[in-house]
C-alpha positions, 0 to 999 in steps of 0.5 A, a space after each residue: 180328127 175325122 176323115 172328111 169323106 167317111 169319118 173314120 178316126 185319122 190321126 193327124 201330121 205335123 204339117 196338118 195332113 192326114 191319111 185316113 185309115 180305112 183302107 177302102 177310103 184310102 183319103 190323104 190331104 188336109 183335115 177339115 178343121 172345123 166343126 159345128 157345135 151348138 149352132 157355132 163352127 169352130 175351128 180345130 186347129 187350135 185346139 190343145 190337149 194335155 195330160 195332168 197328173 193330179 196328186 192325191 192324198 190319202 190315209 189308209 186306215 186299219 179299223 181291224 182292230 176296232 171291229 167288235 161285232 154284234 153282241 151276243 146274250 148267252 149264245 157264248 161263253 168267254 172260255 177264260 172269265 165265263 161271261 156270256 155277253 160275247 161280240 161276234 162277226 163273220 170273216 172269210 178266212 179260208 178259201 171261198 168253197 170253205 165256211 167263215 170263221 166266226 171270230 169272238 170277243 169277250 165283253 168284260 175282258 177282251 179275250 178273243 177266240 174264234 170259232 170255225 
């Protein structure tokens, strides 16, 4: 509710009374339960409000193990097998002020290795 003389937000009584709380105001009697909206008055003291907690179903999903990367010719070398068509990606591994670690993956045999 509002004060009906200078607007300030006023929580209301039981009883329907309020007491503004702007102390230059100072106002205490009843609310003016009515408003106009869209050209309609509409009376207030009827309105209800309440808190409805929604249930939400969700799924976290780890793809981590999926990431391959960009595949890369002959720019690395799988150190176990020699082939040279590796994936590879960025990942923050450290601390913010340290570089990424580039994080490698053998195409034939899924050997993976990381570089920093």
């Amino acid at each position: 509710m509002f004060c009906p003389q200078c607007g300030t937000l006023s929580f209301p009584s039981p009883s329907g009374d309020i007491s503004c709380t702007n102390y230059k105001c100072g106002y205490k009697g009843p609310a003016d339960n009515t408003t106009t909206i869209g050209g309609k008055e509409i009376d207030l003291s009827k309105a209800t409000s309440t808190t409805k907690v929604e249930n939400r179903d969700f799924e976290i999903i780890k793809d981590s193990d999926k990431l391959q990367g960009v595949l890369t010719k002959n720019t690395y070398m799988c150190p176990k097998c020699d082939c040279v068509e590796v994936f590879s990606y960025l990942e923050q591994t450290r601390s913010s002020d340290e570089p990424e670690t580039r994080m490698l993956t053998c195409k034939d045999c899924g050997n993976g290795w990381r570089e920093y």
